[in-house]
C-alpha positions as CSV (number, residue, x, y, z in Angstrom):
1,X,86.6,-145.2,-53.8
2,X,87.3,-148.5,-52.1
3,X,90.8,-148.1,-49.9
4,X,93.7,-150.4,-51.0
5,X,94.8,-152.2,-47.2
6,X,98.4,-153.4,-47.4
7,X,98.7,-157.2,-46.2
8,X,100.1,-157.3,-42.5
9,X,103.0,-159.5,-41.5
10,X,100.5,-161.4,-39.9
11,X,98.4,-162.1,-43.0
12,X,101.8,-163.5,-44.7
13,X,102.8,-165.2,-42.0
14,X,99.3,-166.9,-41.6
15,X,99.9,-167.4,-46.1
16,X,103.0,-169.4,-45.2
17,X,101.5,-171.8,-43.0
18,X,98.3,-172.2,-44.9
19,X,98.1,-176.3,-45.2
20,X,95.1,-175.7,-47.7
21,X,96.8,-174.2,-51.0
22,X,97.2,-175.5,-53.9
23,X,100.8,-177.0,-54.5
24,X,102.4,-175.4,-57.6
25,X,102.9,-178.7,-60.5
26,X,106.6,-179.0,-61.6
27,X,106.7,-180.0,-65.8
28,X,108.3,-183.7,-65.8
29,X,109.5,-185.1,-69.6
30,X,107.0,-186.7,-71.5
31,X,107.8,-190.6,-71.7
32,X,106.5,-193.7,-72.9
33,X,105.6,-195.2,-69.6
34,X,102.5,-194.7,-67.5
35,X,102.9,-192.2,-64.6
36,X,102.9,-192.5,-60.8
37,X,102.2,-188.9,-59.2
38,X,103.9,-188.4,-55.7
39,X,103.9,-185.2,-53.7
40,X,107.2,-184.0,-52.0
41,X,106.9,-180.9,-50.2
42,X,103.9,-180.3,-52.2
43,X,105.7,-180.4,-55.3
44,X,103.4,-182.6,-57.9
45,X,105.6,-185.5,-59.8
46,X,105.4,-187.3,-62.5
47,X,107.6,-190.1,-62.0
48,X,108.3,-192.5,-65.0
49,X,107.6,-196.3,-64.1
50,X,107.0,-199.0,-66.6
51,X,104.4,-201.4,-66.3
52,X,107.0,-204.4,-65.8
53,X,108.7,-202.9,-62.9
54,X,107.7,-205.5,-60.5
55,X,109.9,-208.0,-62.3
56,X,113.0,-205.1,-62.9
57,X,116.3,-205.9,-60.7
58,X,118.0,-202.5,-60.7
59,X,121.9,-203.0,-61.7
60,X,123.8,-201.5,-59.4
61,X,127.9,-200.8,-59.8
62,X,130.1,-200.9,-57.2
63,X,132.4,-198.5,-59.1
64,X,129.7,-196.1,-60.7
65,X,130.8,-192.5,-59.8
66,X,128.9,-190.2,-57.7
67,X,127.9,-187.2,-58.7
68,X,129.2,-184.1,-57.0
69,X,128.2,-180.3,-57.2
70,X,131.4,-178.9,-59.3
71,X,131.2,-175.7,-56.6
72,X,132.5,-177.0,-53.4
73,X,134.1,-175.3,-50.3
74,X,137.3,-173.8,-51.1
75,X,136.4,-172.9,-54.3
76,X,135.1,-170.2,-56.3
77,X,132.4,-170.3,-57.9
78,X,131.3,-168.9,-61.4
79,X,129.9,-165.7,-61.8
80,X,126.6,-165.1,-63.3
81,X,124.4,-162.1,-64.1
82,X,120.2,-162.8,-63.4
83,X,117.3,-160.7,-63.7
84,X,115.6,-160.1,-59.8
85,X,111.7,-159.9,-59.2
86,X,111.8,-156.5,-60.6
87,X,113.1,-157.4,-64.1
88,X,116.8,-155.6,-62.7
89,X,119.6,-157.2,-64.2
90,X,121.9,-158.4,-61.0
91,X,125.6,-160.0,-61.4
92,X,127.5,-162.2,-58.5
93,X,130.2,-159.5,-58.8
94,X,127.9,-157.1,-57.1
95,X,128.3,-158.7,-53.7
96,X,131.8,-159.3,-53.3
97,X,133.4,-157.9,-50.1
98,X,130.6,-158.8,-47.8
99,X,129.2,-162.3,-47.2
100,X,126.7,-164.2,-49.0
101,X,124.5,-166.5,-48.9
102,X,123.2,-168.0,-52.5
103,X,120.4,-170.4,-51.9
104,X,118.7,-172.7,-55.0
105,X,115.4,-174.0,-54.2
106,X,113.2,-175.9,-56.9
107,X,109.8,-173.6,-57.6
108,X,108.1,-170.3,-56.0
109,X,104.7,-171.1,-54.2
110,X,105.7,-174.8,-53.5
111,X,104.9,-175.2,-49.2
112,X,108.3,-176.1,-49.0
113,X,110.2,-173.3,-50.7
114,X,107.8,-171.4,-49.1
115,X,108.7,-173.0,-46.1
116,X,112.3,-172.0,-47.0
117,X,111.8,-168.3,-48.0
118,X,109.9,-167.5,-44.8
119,X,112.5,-168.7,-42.8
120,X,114.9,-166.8,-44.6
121,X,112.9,-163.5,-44.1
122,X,112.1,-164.2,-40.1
123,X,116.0,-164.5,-39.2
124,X,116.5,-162.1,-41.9
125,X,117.7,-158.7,-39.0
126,X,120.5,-161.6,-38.2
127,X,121.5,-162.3,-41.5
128,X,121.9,-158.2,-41.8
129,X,124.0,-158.4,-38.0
130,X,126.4,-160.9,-39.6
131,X,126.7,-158.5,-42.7
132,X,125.5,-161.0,-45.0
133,X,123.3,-160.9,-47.7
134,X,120.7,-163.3,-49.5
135,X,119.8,-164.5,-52.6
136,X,117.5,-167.3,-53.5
137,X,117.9,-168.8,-57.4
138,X,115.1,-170.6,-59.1
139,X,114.2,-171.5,-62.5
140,X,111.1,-169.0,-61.8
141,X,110.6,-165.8,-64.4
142,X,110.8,-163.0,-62.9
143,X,107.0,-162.3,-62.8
144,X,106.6,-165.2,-60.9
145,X,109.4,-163.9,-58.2
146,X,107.7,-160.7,-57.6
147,X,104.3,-162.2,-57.1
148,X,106.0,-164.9,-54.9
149,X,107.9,-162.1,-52.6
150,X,105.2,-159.9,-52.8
151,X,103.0,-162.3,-50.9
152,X,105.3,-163.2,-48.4
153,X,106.9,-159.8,-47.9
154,X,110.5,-161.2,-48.9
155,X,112.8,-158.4,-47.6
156,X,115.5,-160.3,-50.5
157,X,116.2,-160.9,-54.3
158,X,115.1,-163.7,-55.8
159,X,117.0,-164.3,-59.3
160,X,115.4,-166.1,-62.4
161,X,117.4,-168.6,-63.6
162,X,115.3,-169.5,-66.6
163,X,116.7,-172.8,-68.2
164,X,118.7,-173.6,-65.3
165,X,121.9,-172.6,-66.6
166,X,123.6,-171.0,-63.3
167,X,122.3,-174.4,-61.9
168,X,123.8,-176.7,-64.2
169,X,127.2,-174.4,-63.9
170,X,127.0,-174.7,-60.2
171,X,126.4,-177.9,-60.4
172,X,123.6,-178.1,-57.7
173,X,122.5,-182.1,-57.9
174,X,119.2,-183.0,-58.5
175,X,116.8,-185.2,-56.7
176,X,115.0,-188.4,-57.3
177,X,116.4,-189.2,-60.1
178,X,116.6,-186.0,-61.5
179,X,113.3,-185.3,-61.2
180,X,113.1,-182.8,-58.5
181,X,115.3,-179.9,-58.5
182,X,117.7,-179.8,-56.2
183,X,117.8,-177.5,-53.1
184,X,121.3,-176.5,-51.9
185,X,122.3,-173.4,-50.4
186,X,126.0,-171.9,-50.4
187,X,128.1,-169.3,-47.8
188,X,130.5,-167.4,-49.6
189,X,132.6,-165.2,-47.4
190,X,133.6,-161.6,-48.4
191,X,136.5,-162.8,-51.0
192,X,134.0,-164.8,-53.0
193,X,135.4,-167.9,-51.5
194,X,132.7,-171.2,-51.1
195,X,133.0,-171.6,-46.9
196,X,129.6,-173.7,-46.7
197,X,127.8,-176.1,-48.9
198,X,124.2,-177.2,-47.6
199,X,121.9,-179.9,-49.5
200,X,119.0,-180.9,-47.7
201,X,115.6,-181.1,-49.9
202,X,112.8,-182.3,-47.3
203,X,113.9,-180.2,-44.1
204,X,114.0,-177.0,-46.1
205,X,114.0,-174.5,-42.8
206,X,117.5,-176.3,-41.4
207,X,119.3,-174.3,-44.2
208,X,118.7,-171.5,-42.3
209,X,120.1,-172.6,-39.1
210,X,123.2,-173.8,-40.8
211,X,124.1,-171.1,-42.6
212,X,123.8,-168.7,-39.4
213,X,126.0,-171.2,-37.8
214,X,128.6,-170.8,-40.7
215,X,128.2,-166.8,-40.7
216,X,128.5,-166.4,-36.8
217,X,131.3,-168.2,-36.5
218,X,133.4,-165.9,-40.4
């Protein structure tokens, strides 16, 4: 009987930094204009253009309002109960009285959220010496999340937020024009309390660094 060999750190860690896979496609609505394709972070596009936009002059108002996440720092944010890469069903409630860190991110197995998770798991011992915890939110089922931390030996829960209904409540923002989903991360300190709000979709490994600033200094 062949012997099962369990994948080394090494084997992950040479996974994550694989330049050669396949990037994961993101669904886009179906319209009536021709498509563009564009990859971000290796996440595949499918970005509506009409054939007359050479001649299209963008209106643009002064006074058009910006939209803002409706979870900002101060506040707190709703609660929501997920199922985790084991098909466990986990509530925010569960981590009040010690800090945590709730990161959204758009797809498993994109290089960038890859990018993102691995970082996450490296400075994951000083996560633990702050006392905080992590938990990444996608619109991933939870099949997906276990193969996804599987791979990468993710020491933390990933929570499938099918629909994107914890994401709409939060009010993370999409990008490009709503296209790309967005990828904000959030501290909350031990009374459930918002301290840090982080958006920043193309340097995905710099959410890392600021939320340890945040923590060290809690």
């Amino acid at each position: 009987m062949a012997s099962l060999v369990k994948p080394s750190l090494s084997s992950s860690l040479a996974a994550c930094n694989a330049t050669t896979q396949t990037p994961k496609q993101y669904p886009s609505a179906n319209n009536p204009f021709k498509s563009s394709q564009s990859h971000f972070h290796g996440l595949k596009l499918s970005l509506s253009i009409p054939s007359s936009f050479s001649s299209f002059t963008p209106l643009v108002s002064k006074t058009s309002p910006i939209v803002s996440a409706k979870v900002n720092k101060g506040s707190v944010p709703p609660s929501f109960t997920l199922k985790d890469q084991d098909g466990k069903t986990v509530s925010l409630s569960k981590f009040k009285g010690k800090p945590l860190v709730v990161y959204f991110y758009p797809a498993d197995e994109t290089p960038g959220c890859t990018k993102q998770a691995c970082a996450f798991r490296d400075s994951y011992e000083k996560f633990k010496k702050a006392g905080a915890q992590v938990i990444g939110i996608s619109g991933d089922d939870a099949e997906s999340h276990k193969a996804f931390a599987k791979k990468y030996r993710l020491p933390f829960t990933l929570l499938s937020d099918e629909g994107n209904k914890v994401r709409k409540e939060w009010g993370v923002p999409s990008d490009l024009f709503g296209t790309l989903p967005g990828r904000q991360t959030y501290v909350l300190d031990k009374n459930g309390v918002v301290q840090l709000v982080y958006n920043n979709q193309f340097q995905p490994e710099k959410h890392i660094d600021e939320t340890l600033k945040l923590l060290q200094s809690l």
